[in-house]
N, C-alpha and C positions, 0 to 999 in steps of 0.2 A: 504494500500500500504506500502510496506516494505521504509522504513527511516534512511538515514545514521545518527543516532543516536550518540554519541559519546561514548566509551566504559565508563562504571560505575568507578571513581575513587577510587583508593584503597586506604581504611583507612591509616594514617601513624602509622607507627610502635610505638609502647611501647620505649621509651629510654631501656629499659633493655633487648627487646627484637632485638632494633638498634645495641645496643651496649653490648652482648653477656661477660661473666665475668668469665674467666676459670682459675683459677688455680692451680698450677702446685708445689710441695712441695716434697723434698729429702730429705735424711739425714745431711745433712746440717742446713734445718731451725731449730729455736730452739720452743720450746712451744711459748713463747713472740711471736713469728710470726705467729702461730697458732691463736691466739688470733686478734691480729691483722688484719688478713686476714677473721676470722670470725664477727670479728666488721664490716666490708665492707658489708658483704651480704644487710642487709637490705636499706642499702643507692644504692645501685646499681642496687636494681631490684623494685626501685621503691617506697617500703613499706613504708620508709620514709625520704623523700625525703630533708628536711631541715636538717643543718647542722649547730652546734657552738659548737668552741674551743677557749681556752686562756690557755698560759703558766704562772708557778710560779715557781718564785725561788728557793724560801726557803719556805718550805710548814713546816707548824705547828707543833711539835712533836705530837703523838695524829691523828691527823686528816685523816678522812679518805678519802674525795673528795668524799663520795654516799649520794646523797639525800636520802630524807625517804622514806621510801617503796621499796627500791633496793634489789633487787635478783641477787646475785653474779653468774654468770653462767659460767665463766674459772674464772683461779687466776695460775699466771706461773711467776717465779722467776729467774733471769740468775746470773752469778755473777756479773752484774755493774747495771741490771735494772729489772723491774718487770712491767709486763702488766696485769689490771685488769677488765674484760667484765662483765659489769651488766645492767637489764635494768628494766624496771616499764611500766608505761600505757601507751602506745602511743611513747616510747623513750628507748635510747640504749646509754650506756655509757662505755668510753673505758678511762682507767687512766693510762698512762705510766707512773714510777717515775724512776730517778738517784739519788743519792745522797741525795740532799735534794729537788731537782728541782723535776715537773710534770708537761705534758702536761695531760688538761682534754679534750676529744670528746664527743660532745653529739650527734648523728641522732633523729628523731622525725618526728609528723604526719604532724607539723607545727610549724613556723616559733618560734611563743611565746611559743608552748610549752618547743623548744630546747634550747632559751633563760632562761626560767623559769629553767629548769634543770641543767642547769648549773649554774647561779648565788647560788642555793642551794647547789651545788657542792664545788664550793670553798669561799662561803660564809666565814669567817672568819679564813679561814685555811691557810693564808701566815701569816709567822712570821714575827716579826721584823729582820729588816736590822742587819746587825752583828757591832757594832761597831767601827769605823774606825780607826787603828791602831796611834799612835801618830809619829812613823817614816818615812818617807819616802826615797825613794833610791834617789840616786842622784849620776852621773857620776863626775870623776874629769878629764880631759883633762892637759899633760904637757908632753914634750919633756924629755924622756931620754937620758942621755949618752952614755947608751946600746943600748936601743931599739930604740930610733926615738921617733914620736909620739905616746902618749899610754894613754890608757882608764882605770880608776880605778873605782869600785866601793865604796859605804857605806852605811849605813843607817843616817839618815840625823834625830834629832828631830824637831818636826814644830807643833806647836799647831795651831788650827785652828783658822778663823779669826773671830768668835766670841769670843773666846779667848783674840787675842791680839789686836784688835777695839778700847778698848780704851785708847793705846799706842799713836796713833795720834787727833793729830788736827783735828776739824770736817769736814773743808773742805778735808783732805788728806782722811779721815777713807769716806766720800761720793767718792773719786775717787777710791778708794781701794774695795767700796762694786760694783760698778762696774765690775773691775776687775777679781774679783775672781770668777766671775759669766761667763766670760766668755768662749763660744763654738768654737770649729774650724768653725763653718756658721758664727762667729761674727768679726771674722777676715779681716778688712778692710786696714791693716801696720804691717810692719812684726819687725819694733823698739819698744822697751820696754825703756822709759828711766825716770829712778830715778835719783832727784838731789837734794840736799842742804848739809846743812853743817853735818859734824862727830856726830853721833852720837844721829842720830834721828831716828834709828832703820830700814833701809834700807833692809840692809841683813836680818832683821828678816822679812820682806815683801816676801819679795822673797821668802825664807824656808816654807812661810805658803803656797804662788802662787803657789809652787813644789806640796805642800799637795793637795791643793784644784782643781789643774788638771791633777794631776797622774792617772785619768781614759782614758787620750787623749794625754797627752805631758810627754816627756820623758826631763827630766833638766839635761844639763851638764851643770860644770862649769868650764871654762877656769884657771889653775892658773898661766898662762904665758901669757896674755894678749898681750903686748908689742912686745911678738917673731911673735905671731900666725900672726899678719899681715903685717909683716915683712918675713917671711917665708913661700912660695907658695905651699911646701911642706907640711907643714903643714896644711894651710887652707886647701889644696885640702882634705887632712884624716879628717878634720874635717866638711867640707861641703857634701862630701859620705856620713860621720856619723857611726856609730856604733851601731846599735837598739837593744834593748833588744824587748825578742819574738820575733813575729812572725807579729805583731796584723798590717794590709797593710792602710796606711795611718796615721801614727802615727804621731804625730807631735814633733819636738825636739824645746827645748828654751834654748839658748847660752849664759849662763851669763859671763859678761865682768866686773866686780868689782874696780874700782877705776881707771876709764881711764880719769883721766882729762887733761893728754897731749894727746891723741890720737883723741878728741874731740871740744876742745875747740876753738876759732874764728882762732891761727893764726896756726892750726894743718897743713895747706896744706903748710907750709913752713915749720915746726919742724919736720911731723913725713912721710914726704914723700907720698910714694904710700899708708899707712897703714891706712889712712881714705878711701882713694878712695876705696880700697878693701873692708870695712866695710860695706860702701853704697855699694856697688856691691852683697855682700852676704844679703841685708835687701830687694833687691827690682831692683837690675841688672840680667846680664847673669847665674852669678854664682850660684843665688838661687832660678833659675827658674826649675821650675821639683821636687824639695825638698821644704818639709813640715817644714822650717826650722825658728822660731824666735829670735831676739838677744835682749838681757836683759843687758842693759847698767847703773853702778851705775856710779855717781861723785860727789865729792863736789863743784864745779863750780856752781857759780851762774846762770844764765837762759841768759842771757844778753850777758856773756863772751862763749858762745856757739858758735861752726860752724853754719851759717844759713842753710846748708845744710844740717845737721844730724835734725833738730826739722822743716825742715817745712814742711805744712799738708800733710797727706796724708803718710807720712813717719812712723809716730810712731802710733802704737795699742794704747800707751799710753805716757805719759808725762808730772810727778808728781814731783811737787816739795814737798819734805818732810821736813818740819820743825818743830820748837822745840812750843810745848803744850801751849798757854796760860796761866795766872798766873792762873784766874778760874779753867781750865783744868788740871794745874797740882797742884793744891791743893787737888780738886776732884780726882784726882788719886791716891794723897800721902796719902789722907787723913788726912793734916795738912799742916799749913800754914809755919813749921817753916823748915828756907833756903829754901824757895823759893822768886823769886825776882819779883819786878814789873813788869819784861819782860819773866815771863814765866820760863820754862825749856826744855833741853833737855831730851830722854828718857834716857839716860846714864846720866846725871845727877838727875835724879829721881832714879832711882835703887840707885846710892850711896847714893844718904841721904837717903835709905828706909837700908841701909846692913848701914846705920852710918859710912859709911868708912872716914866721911870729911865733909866739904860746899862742896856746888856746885860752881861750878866758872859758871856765866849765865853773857852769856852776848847777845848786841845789836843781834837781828835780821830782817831778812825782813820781809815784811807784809806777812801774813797767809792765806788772807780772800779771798774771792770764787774764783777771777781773778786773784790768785795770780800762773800762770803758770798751771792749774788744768783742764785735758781736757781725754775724753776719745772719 
């Protein structure tokens, strides 16, 4: 007897046969997209089907990026790039280069095999990193009589901080290695603030902090400190900002250099609206939407502070910088003579090292872990 059966279901399709791969090439393309476009076939219709790639910078003078046993099957050259199609047993490999950079492709029958092919690929073929220049640029911010407010460039010199590490005191050079470490993800205070006395090498902190995140922050530094926030006009040209490049999320760090009136306990009666403003630009209205950090020095002791400018939450960091231990600056000088029971400062080690004098060393505060040291 005849039985409503259900019709036989159809096989499903082939992926290369689901999904059909046509194309379409003018006067326009260049050979490199020939190439290109012929690396695709076999990932497309199936033959094979696993895929790895990884980009390099700086690839090795020399180096070719072909495993062993590779048969070059295009090689096409444009004037900024070159595409190279070769493959071997079971695998297919495709080498873009610019410059010095290469992306490599490998397709394959399996997963390990396209693994295996490309680790052979760029097995030792990235260079070393190029050197990192000893200058850095560095914005200068200051009101003209001409123009208003106006942005200057320079190249700034900054040795790195393996370099000058052991300029400070142990506990400062551990808040310092912190520091220079850090990410825009590590960003929990948009205040930078360094304090103690003359001459404990500040500014050279900072010069090296420009070096050390010139890949993410852009450093201006204020040389009118005192106008800038006292003058609304000004803040505003300077919390806009002025960005070099292009590059979208960039972050600026505002350094403010010897504001010990603008900062200190009884600033809200001296210097008027010009602190309120400062906190407004760290963590108010005004610095909301912009990437923006402030980098504050002073010689002010920790104590004679606004409690409003240091409490938590406020400052990324807040280091007291003081002068070297007698140990430490022995070990620095490399001789005991003029130096004094209580140490030195860094300015006074460079002059007994140039012979220019004694050091005049005198009394300072304690140094040791809790001595204002928090990141």
């Amino acid at each position: 007897m005849p039985t409503d059966a259900p019709p036989p279901r159809a096989e499903p399709a082939a992926a290369h046969d689901a999904l059909p791969i046509r194309l379409t090439m003018d006067d326009s393309d260049s050979p490199s997209d020939v190439v290109d476009a012929l690396f695709l076939g076999r990932f497309a219709n199936g033959e094979q089907p696993y895929s790895r790639s990884t980009s390099i910078d700086r690839v090795r003078s020399g180096a070719t990026l072909l495993p062993e046993a590779a048969t070059v099957l295009r090689s096409a050259r444009d004037d900024d790039r070159s595409a190279l199609l070769a493959e071997g047993d079971g695998w297919t490999l495709l080498v873009s280069r610019w410059n010095r950079g290469a992306d490599v492709t490998v397709t394959a029958v399996d997963d390990a095999l396209a693994e295996e092919v490309l680790r052979q690929s760029v097995d030792g073929a990235e260079d070393e990193p190029e050197p990192q220049p000893e200058n850095v640029t560095m914005g200068f911010w200051y009101v003209s009589p001409r123009r208003g407010p106006h942005r200057t460039t320079r190249q700034i010199s900054a040795g790195t901080w393996e370099e000058i590490r052991p300029n400070y005191t142990a506990p400062v050079a551990d808040a310092m290695d912190r520091l220079m470490k850090v990410t825009p993800d590590d960003i929990s205070g948009r205040l930078l603030l360094l304090h103690g006395p003359p001459g404990t090498g500040k500014t050279s902190a900072l010069r090296t902090l420009a070096r050390s995140w010139r890949d993410w922050c852009q450093v201006d530094c204020v040389l009118d400190p005192e106008r800038l926030f006292n003058d609304v006009g000004y803040l505003m040209d300077i919390a806009i900002g002025e960005d070099e490049g292009t590059a979208k999320g960039r972050w600026r760090l505002l350094l403010l250099e010897d504001c010990d009136e603008l900062i200190r306990g009884e600033a809200r009666h001296t210097a008027g609206q010009a602190l309120s403003r400062l906190l407004n630009l760290t963590d108010g209205l005004l610095g909301q939407g912009r990437n923006v950090l402030v980098g504050v020095t002073t010689n002010e002791d920790l104590e004679r502070l606004h409690p409003a400018v240091v409490r938590p939450g406020r400052c990324l960091a807040r280091i007291e910088v003081g002068s070297l231990t007698r140990g430490e600056a022995v070990s620095w000088l490399g001789t005991e003579q003029g130096v004094g029971r209580d140490g030195a400062t860094l300015a006074e080690l460079f002059a007994l090292r140039r012979g220019t004098g004694p050091a005049s060393v005198l009394p300072h505060p304690a140094t040791g872990a809790d001595a204002g040291l928090y990141l």
